[in-house]
C-alpha positions, 0 to 999 in steps of 0.5 A: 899280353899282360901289363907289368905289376907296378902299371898295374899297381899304378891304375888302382889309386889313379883310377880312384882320383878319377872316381872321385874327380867325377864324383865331385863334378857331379856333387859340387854343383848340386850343393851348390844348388841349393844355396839359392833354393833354400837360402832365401827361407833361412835369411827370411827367417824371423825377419818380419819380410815377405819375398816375391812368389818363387824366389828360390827358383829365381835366385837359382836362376839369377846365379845361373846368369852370373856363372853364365857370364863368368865362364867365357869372361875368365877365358877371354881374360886368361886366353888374352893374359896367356898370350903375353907369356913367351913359349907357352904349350900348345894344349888347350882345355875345351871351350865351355863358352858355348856351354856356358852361353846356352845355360845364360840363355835357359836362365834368362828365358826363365827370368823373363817368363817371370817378368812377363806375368808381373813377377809371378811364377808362370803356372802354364805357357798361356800365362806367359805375355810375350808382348808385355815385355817390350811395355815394361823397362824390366821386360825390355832388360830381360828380352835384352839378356835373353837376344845377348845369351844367344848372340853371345854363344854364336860368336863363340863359335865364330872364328873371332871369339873375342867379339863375344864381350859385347853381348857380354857386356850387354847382360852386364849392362842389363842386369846393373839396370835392373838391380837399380830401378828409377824410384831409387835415388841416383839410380845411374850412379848404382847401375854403374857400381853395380856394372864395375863390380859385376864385371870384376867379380865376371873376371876374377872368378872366371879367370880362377876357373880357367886357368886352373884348367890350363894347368891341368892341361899343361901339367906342370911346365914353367908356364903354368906358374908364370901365368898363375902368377900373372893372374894373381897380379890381375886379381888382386887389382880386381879385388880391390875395386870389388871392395870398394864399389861393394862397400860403396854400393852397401852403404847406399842401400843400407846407410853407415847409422843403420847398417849394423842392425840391417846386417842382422835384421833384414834378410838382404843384410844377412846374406850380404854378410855371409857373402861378405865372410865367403869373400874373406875367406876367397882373399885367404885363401888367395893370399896362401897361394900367392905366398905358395907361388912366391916362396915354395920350391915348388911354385905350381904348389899355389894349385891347391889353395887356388883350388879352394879358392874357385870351390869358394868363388863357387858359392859365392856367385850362389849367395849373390844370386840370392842376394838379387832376389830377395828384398830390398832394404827399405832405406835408400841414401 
């Protein structure tokens, strides 16, 4: 039996979307990939400063860890935000904590292999000192990410999923410990910016992700526009304080007289401004779809910039890998 001509006609161009769909699945990550392998080498360019062994490779890994912990955290969030909206559709996208869980887990085990040879690029697995992990505080950091990834994609299997945000919330701690190390003047007051706005950061650009996918889902009912619309009450609070503990944390590494000169000097500086003008364009781009959602007739139009907005969030989380890897201004306050 044959199907009618205008089905027929209507397979030809869904049938390309969905080509193209997949294309991008498959390209988007790539690119985004290579942020953190060859963004190094250009922001080191013409600098003067020497980067660690291998930092491509661990800038790669560090993004990976913080995609890791934005996944799961913007479901918990969404999922907790959905539940507050009456007659919501039962359709759910699939879960990716798990997903998410094992790639966190691989990407710490590689950071920690790295730390167990003394920040040096293991070269065979006879190099790699497991018992020189527990003797250094950098050591005990990454074993810690590395048991919390684990614990975490266990309880997301669990009939509970929530009880997922204390190893979470560990890998969090951890790497705010770790980007703040004890010579650094009033390193617990660091750790603790660097813990707020991670966590926001975890939040926002997990929380984008997921919802777009509930709307995908739901294909444009009543709710979809409520809960983006609740989102982007979230996120703009989110936004805010990772404004302020940014700016806060930049000018306790790179101090108001020098920053200028440091944003354009220093590698560090010139990927904090490039992520800096990324952020801008991600509150652009967020503002456009919060006046879509407000004014438009139709309110499930905000879709498409809101798209844009998490392809952007994207590489930011790339460049802040980046960032983690390379060297530190010399200057602290």
């Amino acid at each position: 039996m044959t199907r009618p001509t205008a089905e027929v006609a209507a397979s030809g161009p869904a049938r390309r979307l969905g080509t193209w769909r997949a294309v991008a699945v498959l390209a988007l990550p790539a690119l985004a990939a290579l942020v953190p392998l060859l963004g190094p080498s250009v922001a080191l360019r013409g600098t003067g400063e020497a980067a660690a062994p291998g930092v491509g490779g661990i800038a790669l890994l560090r993004g990976v860890v913080f995609a890791a912990l934005c996944v799961p955290s913007g479901e918990l969030l969404v999922d907790r935000l959905a539940r507050r909206l009456p007659n919501t559709p039962p359709e759910q996208p699939s879960n990716r904590a798990v997903c998410a869980a094992v790639a966190g887990f691989v990407a710490a085990l590689g950071l920690a292999s790295v730390v167990s040879t003394g920040n040096l690029v293991p070269h065979s697995l006879a190099d790699i000192d497991v018992g020189g992990l527990y003797r250094s505080r950098d050591g005990r950091l990454a074993l810690i990410e590395v048991n919390a990834f684990a614990l975490a994609g266990l309880c997301a299997r669990a009939r509970r999923p929530a009880i997922q945000v204390w190893p979470l919330a560990a890998v969090a701690a951890a790497e705010a410990l770790r980007a703040h190390p004890a010579p650094e003047h009033g390193p617990l007051l660091g750790s603790a910016l660097t813990l707020v706005h991670l966590t926001c950061a975890m939040l926002w650009v997990g929380g984008l992700l997921h919802v777009l996918r509930l709307l995908r889902r739901w294909r444009g009912q009543e709710a979809g526009a409520a809960l983006l619309g609740l989102y982007a009450r979230v996120a703009a609070v989110l936004l805010a304080v990772i404004t302020a503990t940014g700016v806060w944390s930049s000018l306790r590494r790179m101090p108001a007289d020098t920053i200028l000169d440091q944003l354009t000097t220093t590698a560090y500086g010139r990927t904090l401004l490039a992520k800096v003008i990324l952020v801008a364009a991600v509150a652009v781009l967020a503002l456009w779809a919060r006046f879509r959602l407000r004014r438009a007739a139709d309110p499930l139009t905000a879709y498409v910039p809101a798209r844009a907005e998490v392809a952007v969030l994207g590489v930011v989380v790339a460049v802040s890998g980046v960032l983690t890897a390379l060297p530190l201004p010399i200057r602290w306050t």
